[in-house]
C-alpha positions as CSV (number, residue, x, y, z in Angstrom):
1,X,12.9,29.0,8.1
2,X,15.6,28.7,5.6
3,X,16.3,32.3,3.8
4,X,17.6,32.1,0.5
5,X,19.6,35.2,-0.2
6,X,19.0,35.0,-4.4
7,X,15.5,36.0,-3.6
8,X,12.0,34.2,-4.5
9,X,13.1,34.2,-8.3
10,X,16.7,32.7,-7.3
11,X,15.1,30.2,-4.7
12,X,12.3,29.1,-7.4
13,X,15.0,29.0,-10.1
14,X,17.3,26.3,-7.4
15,X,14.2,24.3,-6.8
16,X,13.7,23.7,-10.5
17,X,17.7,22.9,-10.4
18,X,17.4,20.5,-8.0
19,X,13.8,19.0,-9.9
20,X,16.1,18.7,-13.1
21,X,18.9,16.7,-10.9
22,X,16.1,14.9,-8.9
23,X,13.1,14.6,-10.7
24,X,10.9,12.4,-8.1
25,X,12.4,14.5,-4.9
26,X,9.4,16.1,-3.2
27,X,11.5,18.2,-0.5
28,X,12.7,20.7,-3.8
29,X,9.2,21.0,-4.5
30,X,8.0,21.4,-1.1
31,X,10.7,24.4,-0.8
32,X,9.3,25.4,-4.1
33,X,5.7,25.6,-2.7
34,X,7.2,27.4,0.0
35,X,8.0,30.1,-2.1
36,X,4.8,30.7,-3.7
37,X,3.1,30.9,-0.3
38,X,5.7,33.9,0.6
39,X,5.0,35.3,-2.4
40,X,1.4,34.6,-2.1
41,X,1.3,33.7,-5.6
42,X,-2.0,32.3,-7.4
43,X,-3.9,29.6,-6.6
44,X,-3.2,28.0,-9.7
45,X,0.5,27.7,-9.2
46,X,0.2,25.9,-5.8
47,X,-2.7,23.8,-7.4
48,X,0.3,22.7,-10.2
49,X,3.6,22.3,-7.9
50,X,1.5,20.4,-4.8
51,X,-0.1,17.7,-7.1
52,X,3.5,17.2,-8.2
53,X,3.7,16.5,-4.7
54,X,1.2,14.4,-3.7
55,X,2.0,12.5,-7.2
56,X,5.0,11.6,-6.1
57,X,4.4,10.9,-2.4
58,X,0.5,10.6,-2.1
59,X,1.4,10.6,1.9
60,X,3.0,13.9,2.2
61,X,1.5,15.9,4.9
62,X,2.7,19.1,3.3
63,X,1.8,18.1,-0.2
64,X,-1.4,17.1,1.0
65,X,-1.8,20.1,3.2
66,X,-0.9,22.8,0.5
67,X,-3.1,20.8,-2.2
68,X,-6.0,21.1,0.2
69,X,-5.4,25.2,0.7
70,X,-4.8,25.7,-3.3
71,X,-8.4,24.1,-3.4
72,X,-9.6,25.9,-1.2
73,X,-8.5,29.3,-2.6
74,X,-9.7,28.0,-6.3
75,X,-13.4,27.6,-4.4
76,X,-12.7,24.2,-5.7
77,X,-14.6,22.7,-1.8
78,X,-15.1,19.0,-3.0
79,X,-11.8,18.6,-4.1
80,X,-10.8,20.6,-0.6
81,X,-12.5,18.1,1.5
82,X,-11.6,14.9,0.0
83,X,-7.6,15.9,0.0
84,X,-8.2,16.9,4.0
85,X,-9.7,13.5,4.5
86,X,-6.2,12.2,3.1
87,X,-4.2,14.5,5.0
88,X,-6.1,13.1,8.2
89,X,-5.7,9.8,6.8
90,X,-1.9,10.3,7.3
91,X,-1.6,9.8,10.9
């Protein structure tokens, strides 16, 4: 696992660097999610930064992966199931 030594604040506030540079790169916003899920940060913010994902590659594994967990959390089971089925899809 890659440590960022700025902390969670510093590593959130590079990812959003590299999103202004790169604005359809998924791997800052995976790295972003990454972040949250260390932090264990709301539901809501994964829900926002891994549709990003999944916007911009609807094929991501991770995207599709941390989507289908932000649903979860949000008791949001439809939505859960149908990104899963996507995620499976994948392979």
């Amino acid at each position: 696992m890659l440590v960022f030594d700025g902390g969670p604040q510093a590593a959130i506030a590079a990812a959003k660097e590299g999103i202004t540079a790169y604005p359809k790169a998924t791997l800052v916003r995976i790295c972003w999610a990454n972040v949250l899920i260390s932090q264990k940060a709301a539901p809501d913010a994964m829900l926002e930064v891994s549709k990003q994902i999944v916007d911009l590659d609807p094929k991501s594994r991770q995207g599709l992966a941390i989507l289908a967990q932000a649903y979860r959390d949000l008791k949001q089971g439809d939505s859960a199931v149908v990104t899963l089925t996507k995620l499976l899809a994948t392979d």
